[in-house]
N, C-alpha and C positions, 0 to 999 in steps of 0.2 A: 315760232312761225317760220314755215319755209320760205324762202325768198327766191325768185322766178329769175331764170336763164333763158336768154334765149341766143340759138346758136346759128350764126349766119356764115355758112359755109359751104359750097356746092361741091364739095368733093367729099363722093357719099362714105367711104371708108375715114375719114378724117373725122367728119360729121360722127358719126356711127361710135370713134372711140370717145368722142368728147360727149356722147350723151352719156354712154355706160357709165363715164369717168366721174359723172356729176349725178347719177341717178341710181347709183349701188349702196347698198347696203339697207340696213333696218333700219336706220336712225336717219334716214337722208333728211340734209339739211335742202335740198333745192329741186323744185320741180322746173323740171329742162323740156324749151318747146324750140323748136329745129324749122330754121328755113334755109331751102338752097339756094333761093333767090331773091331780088329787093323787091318783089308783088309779094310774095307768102311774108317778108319778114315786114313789110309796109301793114298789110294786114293783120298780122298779128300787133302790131304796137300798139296800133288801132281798138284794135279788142282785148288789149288785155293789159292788166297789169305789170310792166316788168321792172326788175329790179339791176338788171346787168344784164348787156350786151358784148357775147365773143364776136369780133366782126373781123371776118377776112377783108382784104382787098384786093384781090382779084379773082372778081366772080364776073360769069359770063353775064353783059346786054349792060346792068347799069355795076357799075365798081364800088368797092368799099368806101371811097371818098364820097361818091354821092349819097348813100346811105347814111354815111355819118351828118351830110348837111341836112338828110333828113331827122335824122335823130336830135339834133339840136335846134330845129326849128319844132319838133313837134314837143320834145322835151329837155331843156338843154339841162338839166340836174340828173337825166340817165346815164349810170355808169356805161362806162367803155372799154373794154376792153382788145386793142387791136390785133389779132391775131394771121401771125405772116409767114411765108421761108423768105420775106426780104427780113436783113440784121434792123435791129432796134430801132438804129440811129435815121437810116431810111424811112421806116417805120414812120417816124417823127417826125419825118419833111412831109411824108405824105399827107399822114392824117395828123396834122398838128392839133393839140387842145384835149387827145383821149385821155381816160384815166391813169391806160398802162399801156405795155407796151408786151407783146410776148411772139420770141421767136419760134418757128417752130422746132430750128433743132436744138432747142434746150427740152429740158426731162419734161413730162406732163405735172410733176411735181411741182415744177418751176409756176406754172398754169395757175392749178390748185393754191397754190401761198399767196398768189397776186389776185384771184380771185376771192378768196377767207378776208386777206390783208382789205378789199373794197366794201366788200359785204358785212363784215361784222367788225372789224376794228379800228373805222374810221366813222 
C-alpha cells in the first residue's frame, strides 16, 4: 500500500523536485500531495489521509512552527519531517518534537533514507 506525502513548501522549484523525487518510477511507493501554503496544507490534512509531512519553516503569512502546532493538535502521531537551509541543530530549537530533521544542503538522498527510515522501518 502506498503511503501519503504531503509537501509543504512555497518555493515552487524546490516543491516541484521533491514531488518528482517521491513520485517517479513504476513501482512508486508514495502518493505526493503538495501545498505552498498553511490554508491548502490545513486543508488537505483535513481531507485526507496522510502519512508524513516535509514541512518547511519559512513560508510566507503563517510559518513552519505554527503548522507543526497545527499538526500535532489535529494529529499528534503524524510523522514530521522538517525540512530547512537552517543547520539541523536550529532546525531543533525551532520545531522541537519533529520526527527528523533535514537540511537542505545535504544530498536528496539524505531526504529519501530519513523519509524510508519513518515510513517503513519504524
Amino acid at each position: 500500500m502506498k503511503k501519503r506525502i504531503l509537501i509543504v513548501e512555497d518555493e515552487p522549484h524546490i516543491r516541484e523536485n521533491y514531488v518528482k523525487l517521491f513520485s517517479k518510477g513504476e513501482n512508486e511507493l508514495f502518493d505526493v500531495l503538495e501545498a505552498a501554503d498553511a490554508v491548502k496544507a490545513t486543508n488537505i490534512l483535513i481531507r485526507e489521509k496522510i502519512d508524513l509531512v516535509l514541512l518547511d519553516i519559512k513560508i510566507p503569512e503563517v510559518n513552519g512552527q505554527k503548522i507543526f502546532e497545527v499538526i500535532r493538535e489535529y494529529d499528534p502521531t503524524l510523522k514530521v519531517i522538517v525540512v530547512s537551509v537552517y543547520p539541523e541543530d536550529k532546525q531543533k530549537e525551532l520545531i522541537p518534537g519533529a520526527h527528523a530533521y533535514y537540511d537542505k544542503s545535504q544530498s536528496l538522498m539524505k531526504l529519501v533514507e530519513r523519509v524510508i527510515e519513518l515510513l517503513f522501518l519504524h
